[in-house]
C-alpha positions as a Markdown table, in Angstrom:
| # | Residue | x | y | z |
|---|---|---|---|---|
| 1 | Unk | -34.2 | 16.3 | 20.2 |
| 2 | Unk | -32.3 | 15.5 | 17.1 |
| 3 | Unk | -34.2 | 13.6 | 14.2 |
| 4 | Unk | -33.2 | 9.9 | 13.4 |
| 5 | Unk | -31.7 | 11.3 | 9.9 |
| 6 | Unk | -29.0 | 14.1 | 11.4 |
| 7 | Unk | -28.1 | 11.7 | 14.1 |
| 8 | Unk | -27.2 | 9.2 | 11.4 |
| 9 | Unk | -25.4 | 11.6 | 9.2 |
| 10 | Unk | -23.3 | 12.9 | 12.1 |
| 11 | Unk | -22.7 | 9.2 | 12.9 |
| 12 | Unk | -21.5 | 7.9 | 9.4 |
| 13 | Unk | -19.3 | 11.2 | 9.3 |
| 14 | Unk | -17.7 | 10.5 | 12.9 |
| 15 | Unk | -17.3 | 6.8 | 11.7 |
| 16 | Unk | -15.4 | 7.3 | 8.7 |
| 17 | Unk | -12.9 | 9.9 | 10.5 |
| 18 | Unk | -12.2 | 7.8 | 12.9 |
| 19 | Unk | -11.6 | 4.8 | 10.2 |
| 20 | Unk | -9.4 | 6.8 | 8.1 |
| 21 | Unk | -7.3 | 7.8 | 11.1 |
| 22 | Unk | -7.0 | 4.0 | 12.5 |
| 23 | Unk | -5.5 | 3.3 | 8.5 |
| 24 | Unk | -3.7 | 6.6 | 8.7 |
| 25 | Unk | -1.5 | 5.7 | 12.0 |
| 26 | Unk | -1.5 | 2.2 | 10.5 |
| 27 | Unk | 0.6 | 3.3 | 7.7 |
| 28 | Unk | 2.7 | 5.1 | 10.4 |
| 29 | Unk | 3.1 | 2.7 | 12.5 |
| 30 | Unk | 3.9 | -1.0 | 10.5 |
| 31 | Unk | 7.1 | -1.0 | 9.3 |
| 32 | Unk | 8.5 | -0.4 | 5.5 |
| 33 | Unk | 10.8 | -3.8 | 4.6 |
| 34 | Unk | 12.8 | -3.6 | 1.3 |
| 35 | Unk | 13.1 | -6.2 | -1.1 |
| 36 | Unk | 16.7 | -7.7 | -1.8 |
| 37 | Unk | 16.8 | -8.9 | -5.6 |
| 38 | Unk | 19.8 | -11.5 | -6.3 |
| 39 | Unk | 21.3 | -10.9 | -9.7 |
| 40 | Unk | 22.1 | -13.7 | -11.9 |
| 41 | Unk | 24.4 | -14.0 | -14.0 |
| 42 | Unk | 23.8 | -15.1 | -17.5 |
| 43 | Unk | 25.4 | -18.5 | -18.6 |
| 44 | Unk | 24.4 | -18.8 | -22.0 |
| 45 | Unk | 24.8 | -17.0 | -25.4 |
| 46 | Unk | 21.0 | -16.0 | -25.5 |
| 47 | Unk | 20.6 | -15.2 | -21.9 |
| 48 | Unk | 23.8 | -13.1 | -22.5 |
| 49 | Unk | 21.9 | -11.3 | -25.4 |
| 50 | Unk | 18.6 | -11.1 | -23.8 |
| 51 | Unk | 20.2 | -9.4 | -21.2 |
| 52 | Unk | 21.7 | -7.1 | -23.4 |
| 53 | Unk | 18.6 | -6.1 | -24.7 |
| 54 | Unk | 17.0 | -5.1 | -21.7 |
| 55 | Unk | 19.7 | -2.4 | -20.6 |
C-alpha cells in the first residue's frame, strides 16, 4: 500500500495536468474577436498638429 505522501504527490501532479489542459482547450475553443478602432478626424489646428506628431 502506497504512503499518504506519494499518493498526494501523484494527486497534485494528476491535478495540475488536468487543469492546464481544461485552460489549454479553453484557449482553443472561445473565440478570438478583433477590435474595430474608428478614426477621427482632427478638427482643430492643435489636434491637427498633435496628430502630426504622433506619426
Amino acid at each position: 500500500m502506497m504512503d499518504d505522501f506519494r499518493l498526494k504527490i501523484i494527486l497534485s501532479v494528476l491535478g495540475g495536468i488536468i487543469f492546464s489542459f481544461v485552460f489549454i482547450l479553453l484557449a482553443f475553443a472561445l473565440p478570438i474577436t478583433e477590435r474595430h478602432t474608428l478614426i477621427v478626424k482632427p478638427k482643430g489646428v492643435l489636434e491637427k498638429v498633435s496628430e502630426a506628431a504622433r506619426k
